[in-house]
RODO-2510 file (C-alpha; in nm, 4 decimals, decimal comma):
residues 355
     n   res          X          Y          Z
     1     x     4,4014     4,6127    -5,8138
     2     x     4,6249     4,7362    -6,0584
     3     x     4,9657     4,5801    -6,2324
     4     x     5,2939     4,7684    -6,1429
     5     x     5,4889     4,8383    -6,3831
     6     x     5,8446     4,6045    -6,4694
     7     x     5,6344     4,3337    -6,2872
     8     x     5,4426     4,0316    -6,4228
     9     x     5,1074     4,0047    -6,1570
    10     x     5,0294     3,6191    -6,2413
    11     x     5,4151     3,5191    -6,1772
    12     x     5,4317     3,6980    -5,8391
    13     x     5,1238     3,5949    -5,7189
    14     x     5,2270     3,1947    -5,7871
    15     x     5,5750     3,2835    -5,5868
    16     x     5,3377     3,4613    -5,3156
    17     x     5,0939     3,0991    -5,3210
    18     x     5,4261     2,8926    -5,3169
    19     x     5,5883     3,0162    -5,0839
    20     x     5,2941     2,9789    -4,8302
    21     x     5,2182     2,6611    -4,9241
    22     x     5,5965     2,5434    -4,8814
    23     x     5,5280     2,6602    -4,5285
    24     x     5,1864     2,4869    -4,5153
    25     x     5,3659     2,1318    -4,5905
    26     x     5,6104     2,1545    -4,3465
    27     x     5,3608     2,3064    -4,0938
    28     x     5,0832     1,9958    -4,1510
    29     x     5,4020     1,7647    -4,1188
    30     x     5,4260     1,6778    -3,7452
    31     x     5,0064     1,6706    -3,6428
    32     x     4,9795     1,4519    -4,0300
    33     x     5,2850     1,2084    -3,9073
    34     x     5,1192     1,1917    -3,5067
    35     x     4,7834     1,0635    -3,6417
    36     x     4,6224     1,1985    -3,3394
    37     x     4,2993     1,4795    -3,2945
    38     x     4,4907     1,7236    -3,5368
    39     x     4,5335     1,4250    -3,8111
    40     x     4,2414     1,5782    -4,0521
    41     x     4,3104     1,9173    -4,0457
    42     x     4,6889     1,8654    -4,1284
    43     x     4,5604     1,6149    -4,4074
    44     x     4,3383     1,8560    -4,5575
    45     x     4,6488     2,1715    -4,5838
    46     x     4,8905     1,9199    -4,6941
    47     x     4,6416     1,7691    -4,9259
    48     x     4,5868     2,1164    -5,1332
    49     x     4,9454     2,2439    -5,0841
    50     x     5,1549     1,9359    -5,2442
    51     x     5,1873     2,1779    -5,5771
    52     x     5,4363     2,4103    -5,3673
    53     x     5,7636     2,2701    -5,4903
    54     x     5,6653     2,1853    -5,8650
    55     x     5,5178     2,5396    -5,8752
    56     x     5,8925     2,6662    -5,7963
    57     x     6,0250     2,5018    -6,0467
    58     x     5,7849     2,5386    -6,3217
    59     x     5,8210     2,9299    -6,2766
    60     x     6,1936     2,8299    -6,2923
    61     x     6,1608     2,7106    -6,6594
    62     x     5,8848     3,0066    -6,7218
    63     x     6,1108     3,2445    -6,6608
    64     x     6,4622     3,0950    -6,7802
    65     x     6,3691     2,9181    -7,0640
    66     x     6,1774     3,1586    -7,2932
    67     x     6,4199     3,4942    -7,2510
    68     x     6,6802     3,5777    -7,4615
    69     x     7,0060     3,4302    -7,5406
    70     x     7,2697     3,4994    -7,3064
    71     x     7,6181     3,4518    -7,2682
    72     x     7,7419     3,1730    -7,0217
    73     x     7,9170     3,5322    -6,7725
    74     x     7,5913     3,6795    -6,8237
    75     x     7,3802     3,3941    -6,6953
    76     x     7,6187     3,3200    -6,3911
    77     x     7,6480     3,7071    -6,2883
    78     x     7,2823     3,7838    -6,3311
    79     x     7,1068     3,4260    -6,2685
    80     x     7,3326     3,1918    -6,1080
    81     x     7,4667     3,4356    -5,8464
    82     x     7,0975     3,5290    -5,7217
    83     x     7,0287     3,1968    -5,5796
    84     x     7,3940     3,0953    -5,4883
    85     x     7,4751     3,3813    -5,2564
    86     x     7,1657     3,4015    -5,0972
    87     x     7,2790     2,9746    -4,9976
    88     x     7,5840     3,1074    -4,9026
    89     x     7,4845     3,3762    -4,6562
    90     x     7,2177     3,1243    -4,5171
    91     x     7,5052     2,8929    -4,4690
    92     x     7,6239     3,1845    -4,2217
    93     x     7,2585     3,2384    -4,0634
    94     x     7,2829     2,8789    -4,0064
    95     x     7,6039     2,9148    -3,8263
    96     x     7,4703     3,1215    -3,6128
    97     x     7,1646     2,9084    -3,4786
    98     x     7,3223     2,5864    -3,4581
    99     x     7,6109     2,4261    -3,3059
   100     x     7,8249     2,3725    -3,5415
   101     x     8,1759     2,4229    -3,6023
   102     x     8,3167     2,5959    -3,9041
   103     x     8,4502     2,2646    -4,0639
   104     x     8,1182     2,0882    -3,9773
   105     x     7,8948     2,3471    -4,0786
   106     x     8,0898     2,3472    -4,4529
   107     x     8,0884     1,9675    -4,4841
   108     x     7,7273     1,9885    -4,4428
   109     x     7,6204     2,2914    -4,6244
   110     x     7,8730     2,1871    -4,9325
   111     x     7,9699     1,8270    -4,8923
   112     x     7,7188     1,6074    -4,7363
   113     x     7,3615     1,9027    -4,8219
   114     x     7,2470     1,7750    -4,5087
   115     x     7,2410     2,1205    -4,3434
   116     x     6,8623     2,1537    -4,2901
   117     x     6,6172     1,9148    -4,4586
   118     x     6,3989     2,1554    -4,6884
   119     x     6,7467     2,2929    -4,8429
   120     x     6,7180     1,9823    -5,0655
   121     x     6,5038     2,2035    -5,3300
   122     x     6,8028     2,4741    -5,3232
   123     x     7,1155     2,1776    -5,3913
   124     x     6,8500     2,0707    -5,6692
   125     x     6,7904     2,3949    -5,8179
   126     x     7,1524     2,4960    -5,8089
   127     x     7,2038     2,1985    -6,0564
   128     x     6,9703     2,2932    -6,2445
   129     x     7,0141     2,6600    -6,2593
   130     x     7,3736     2,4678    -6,4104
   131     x     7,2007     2,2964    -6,6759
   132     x     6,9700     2,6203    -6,7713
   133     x     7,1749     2,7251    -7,0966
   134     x     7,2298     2,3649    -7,2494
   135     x     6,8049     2,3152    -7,2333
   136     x     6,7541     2,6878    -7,3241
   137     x     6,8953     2,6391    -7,6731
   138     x     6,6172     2,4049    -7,7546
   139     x     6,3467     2,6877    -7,6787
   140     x     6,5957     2,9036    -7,8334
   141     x     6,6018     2,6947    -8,2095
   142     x     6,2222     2,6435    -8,1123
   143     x     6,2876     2,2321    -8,1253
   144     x     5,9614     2,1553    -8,0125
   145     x     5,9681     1,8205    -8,1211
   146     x     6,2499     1,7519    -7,9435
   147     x     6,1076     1,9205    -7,6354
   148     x     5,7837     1,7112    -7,6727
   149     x     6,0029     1,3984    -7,6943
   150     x     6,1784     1,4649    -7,3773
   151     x     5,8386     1,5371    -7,1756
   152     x     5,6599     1,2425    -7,3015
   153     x     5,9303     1,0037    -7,2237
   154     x     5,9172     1,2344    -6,8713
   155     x     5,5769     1,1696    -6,7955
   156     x     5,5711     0,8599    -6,8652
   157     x     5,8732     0,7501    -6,6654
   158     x     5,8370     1,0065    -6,3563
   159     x     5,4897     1,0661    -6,3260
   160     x     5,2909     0,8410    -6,4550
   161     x     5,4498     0,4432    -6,3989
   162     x     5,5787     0,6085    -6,0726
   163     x     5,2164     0,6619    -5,9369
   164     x     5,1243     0,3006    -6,0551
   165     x     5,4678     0,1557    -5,8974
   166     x     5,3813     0,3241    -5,5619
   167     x     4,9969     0,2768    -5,5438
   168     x     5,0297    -0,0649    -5,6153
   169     x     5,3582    -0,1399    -5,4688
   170     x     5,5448    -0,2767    -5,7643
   171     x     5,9087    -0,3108    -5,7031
   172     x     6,0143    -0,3948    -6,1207
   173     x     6,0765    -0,0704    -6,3183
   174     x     6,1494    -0,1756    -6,6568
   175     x     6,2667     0,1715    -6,7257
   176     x     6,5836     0,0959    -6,4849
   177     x     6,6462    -0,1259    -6,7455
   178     x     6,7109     0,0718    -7,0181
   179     x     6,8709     0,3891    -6,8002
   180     x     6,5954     0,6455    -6,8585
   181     x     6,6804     0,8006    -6,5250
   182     x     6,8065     1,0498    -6,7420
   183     x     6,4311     1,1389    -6,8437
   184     x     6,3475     1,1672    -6,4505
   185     x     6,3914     1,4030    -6,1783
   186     x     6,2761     1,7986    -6,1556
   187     x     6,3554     1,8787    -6,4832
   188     x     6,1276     1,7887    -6,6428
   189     x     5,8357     2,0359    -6,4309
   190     x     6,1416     2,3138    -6,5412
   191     x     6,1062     2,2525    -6,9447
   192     x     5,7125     2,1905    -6,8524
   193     x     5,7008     2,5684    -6,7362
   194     x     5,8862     2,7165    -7,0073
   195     x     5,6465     2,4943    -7,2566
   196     x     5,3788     2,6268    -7,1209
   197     x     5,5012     2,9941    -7,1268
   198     x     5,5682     2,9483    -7,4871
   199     x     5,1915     2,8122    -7,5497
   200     x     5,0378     3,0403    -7,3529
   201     x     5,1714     3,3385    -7,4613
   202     x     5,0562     3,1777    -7,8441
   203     x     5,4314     3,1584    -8,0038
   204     x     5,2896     2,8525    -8,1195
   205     x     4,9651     2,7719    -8,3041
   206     x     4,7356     2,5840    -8,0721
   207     x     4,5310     2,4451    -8,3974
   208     x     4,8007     2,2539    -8,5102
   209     x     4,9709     1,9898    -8,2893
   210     x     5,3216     2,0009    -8,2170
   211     x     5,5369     1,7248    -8,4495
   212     x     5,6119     1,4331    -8,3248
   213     x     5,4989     1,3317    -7,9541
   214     x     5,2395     1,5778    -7,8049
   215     x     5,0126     1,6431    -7,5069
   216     x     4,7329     1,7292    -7,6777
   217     x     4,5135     1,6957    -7,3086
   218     x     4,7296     1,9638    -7,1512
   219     x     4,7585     2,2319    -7,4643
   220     x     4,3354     2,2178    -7,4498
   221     x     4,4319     2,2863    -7,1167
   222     x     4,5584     2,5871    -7,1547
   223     x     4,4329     2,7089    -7,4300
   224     x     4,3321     3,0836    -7,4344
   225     x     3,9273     2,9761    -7,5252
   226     x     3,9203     2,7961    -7,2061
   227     x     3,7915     3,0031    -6,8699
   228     x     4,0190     3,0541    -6,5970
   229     x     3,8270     2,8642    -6,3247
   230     x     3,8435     2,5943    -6,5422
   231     x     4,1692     2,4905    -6,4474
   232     x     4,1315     2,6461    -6,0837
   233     x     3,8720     2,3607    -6,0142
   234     x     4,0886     2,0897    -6,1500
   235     x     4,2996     2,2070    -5,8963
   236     x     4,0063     2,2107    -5,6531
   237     x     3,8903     1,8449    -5,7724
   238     x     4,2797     1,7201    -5,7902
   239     x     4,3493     1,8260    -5,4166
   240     x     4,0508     1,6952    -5,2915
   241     x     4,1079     1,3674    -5,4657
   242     x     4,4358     1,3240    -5,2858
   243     x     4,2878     1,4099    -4,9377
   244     x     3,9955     1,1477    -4,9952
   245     x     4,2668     0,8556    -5,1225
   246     x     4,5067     0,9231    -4,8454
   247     x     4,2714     0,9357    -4,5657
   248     x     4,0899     0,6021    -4,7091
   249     x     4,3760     0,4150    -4,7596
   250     x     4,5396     0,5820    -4,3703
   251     x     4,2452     0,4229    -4,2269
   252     x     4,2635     0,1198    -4,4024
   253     x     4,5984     0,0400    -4,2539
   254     x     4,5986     0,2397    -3,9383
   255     x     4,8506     0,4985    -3,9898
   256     x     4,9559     0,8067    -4,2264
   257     x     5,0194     0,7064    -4,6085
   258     x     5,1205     0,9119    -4,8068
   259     x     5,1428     0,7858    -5,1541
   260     x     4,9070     1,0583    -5,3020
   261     x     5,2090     1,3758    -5,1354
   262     x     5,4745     1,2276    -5,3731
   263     x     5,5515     1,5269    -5,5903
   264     x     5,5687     1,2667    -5,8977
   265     x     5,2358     1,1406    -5,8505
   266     x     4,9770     1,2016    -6,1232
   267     x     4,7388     1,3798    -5,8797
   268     x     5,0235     1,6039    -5,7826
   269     x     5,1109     1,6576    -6,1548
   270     x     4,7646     1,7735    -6,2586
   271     x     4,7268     1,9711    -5,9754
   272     x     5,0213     2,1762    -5,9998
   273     x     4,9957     2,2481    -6,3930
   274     x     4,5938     2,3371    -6,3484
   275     x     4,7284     2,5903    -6,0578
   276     x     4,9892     2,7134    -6,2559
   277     x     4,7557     2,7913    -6,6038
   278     x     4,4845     2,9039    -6,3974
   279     x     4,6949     3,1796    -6,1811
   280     x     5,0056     3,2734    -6,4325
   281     x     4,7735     3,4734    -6,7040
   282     x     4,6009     3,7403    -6,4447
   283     x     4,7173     4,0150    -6,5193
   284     x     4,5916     4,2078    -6,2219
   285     x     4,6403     4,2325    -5,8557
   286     x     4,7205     4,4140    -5,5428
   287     x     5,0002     4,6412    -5,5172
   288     x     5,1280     4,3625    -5,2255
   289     x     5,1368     4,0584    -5,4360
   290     x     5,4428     4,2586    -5,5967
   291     x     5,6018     4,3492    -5,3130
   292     x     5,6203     4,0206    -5,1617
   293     x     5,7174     3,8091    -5,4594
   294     x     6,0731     3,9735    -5,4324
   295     x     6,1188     3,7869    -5,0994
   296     x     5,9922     3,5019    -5,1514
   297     x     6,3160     3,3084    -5,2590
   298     x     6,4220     3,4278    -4,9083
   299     x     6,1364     3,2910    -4,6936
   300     x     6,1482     2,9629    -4,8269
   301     x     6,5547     2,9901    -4,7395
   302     x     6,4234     3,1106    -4,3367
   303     x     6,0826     2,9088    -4,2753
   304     x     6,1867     2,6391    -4,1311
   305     x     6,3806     2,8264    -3,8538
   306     x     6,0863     3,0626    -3,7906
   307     x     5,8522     2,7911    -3,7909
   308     x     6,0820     2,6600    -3,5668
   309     x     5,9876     2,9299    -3,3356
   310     x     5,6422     2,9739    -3,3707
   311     x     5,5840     2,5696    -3,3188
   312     x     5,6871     2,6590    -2,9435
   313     x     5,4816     2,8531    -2,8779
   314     x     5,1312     2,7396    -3,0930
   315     x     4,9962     2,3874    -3,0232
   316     x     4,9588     2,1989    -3,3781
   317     x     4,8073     1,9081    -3,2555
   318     x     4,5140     2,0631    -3,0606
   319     x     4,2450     2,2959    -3,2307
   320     x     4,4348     2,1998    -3,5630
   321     x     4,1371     2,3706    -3,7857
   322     x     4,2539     2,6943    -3,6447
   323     x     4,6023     2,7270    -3,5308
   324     x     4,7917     2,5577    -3,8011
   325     x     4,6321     2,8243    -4,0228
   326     x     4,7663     3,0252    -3,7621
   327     x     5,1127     2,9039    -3,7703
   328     x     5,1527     2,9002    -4,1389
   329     x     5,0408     3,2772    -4,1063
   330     x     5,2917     3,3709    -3,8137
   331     x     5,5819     3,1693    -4,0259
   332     x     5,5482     3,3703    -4,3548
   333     x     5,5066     3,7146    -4,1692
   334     x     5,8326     3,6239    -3,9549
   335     x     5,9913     3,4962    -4,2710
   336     x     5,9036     3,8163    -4,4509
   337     x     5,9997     4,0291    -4,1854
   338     x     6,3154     3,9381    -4,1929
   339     x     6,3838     3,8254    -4,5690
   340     x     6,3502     4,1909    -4,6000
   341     x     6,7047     4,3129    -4,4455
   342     x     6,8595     3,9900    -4,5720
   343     x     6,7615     4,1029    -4,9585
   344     x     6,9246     4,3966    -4,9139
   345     x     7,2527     4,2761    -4,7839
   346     x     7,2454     3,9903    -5,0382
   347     x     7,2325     4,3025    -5,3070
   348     x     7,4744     4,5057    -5,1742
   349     x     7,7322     4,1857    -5,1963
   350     x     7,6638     4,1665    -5,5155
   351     x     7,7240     4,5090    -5,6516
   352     x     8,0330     4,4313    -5,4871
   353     x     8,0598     4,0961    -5,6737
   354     x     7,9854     4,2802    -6,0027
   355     x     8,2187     4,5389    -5,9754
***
């Protein structure tokens, strides 16, 4: 275990755990929906995989957030062009597979972004990715305050009255009222990651609280003084919390619930920031981890249609223990298998791009 040189181990080894979890979600989906024999096993993978997507986009804000200040052609050629063309040449793959004609295929991969049904995080990302350098200025002029304001107002709207409103099926949102949407959505898990970059590589002074609004909880969290596995079984405790809620409250009413999977919901939350701190500091790992994290934005793009292939020929809802293990295994090899040609044409398109 050693770390290679240009690369960051803790970063690659959270795209490596995110990218098979993605594929554990979707591959618990159908035996967790059936509520048949393979109904536990699929709750327990889902259960400790629902930090997949927020993982993404924390590493997002991680690694966007906190470099240096770049030019609006300099962020398009070298950021926004890595995850557009790669959409673009799946648009293609996509082609391929399904039968679609050239006008339909466009309206949905451009128009409608009903192309495949995981491709939501990529439309959401995009728009993002288009926001990047108006947030970036606030890490930039170090406005924590401000940044602190804009989280608090975050959690409170999108994670934290959201898991009340669902859990106890209340249908008022007062914050409708007053048009915070603008406070909700994926962003906020973004600025969360670069936040957390910024305490935990100690640009800031952990003895003495941010201005203004704070999360005091979650900078303990992180702090340096605290052990690794401290966080790690948060994550442990978090997950396992979510399995035992949704399988009492599935019983209780006789079919799959899953108000504990929402990727807004508190449990969620503190299980995909105490995965995040516990993983992003290590600063050592196999040669592999590194290898793999280059692809990973690729396999997520392919899964589903190589899941869609292994499903044939594994049965998910019988011996669930073992072969959706196996299935999330055979997916990610597939997917890597072939994200590996794909990266290569996507960077030979864009030398030609850049020329």
């Amino acid at each position: 275990m050693q770390q290679q040189s240009g690369r960051m181990p803790g970063p690659d080894i959270l795209r490596c755990v995110a990218a098979i979890l993605v594929i554990a979600i979707h591959a618990s989906a159908w035996p967790f929906s059936q509520y048949n024999g393979g109904w536990k096993a699929s709750l327990i993978i889902d259960s400790f995989s629902r930090c997949a997507v927020p993982l993404f986009f924390m590493l997002t804000g991680y690694f966007l957030l906190c470099g240096k200040q770049e030019t609006l052609s300099q962020f398009i050629s070298k950021r926004f062009l890595r995850i557009f063309l790669p959409f673009v040449m799946l648009v293609f793959i996509y082609g391929c597979f399904k039968d679609y004609t050239i006008t339909e295929l466009i309206r949905r991969a451009f128009v409608q972004g009903d192309l495949d049904f995981h491709l939501w995080y990529i439309y959401t990302i995009i728009g993002i990715y288009i926001f990047i350098p108006i947030v970036k200025v606030l890490f930039l002029c170090k406005e924590y305050k401000l940044i602190n304001y804009y989280l608090f107002i975050w959690f409170l709207t999108f994670i934290l009255y959201a898991s009340f409103q669902s859990l106890f099926n209340i249908n008022t949102n007062p914050f409708s009222v007053f048009n915070l949407y603008y406070f909700q959505g994926w962003l906020g898990y973004v600025i969360l990651g670069g936040l957390l970059r910024v305490v935990l590589e100690s640009k800031i002074q952990l003895d003495q609280p941010f201005e203004g609004f704070n999360l005091q909880i979650l900078y303990k969290l992180v702090s340096h003084r605290i052990a690794r596995f401290v966080p790690f079984f948060i994550y442990i405790l978090s997950s396992s919390i979510i399995a035992l809620g949704t399988y009492i409250l599935s019983i209780k009413q006789g079919r799959p619930i899953e108000i504990f999977f929402s990727s807004n919901n508190f449990l969620v939350f503190i299980q995909s920031v105490s995965l995040f701190v516990s993983l992003i500091s290590l600063n050592y790992y196999p040669r592999i981890f590194g290898w793999v994290a280059q692809y990973t934005y690729w396999i997520y793009l392919i899964h589903i249609l190589c899941l869609s292939f292994v499903v044939k020929h594994i049965d998910l809802s019988h011996f669930s223990f073992i072969n959706i293990p196996l299935a999330i295994l055979f997916t990610f090899i597939i997917s890597l298998f072939f994200s590996i040609p794909l990266l290569s044409i996507e960077k030979f398109f864009l030398k030609i791009i850049k020329r």
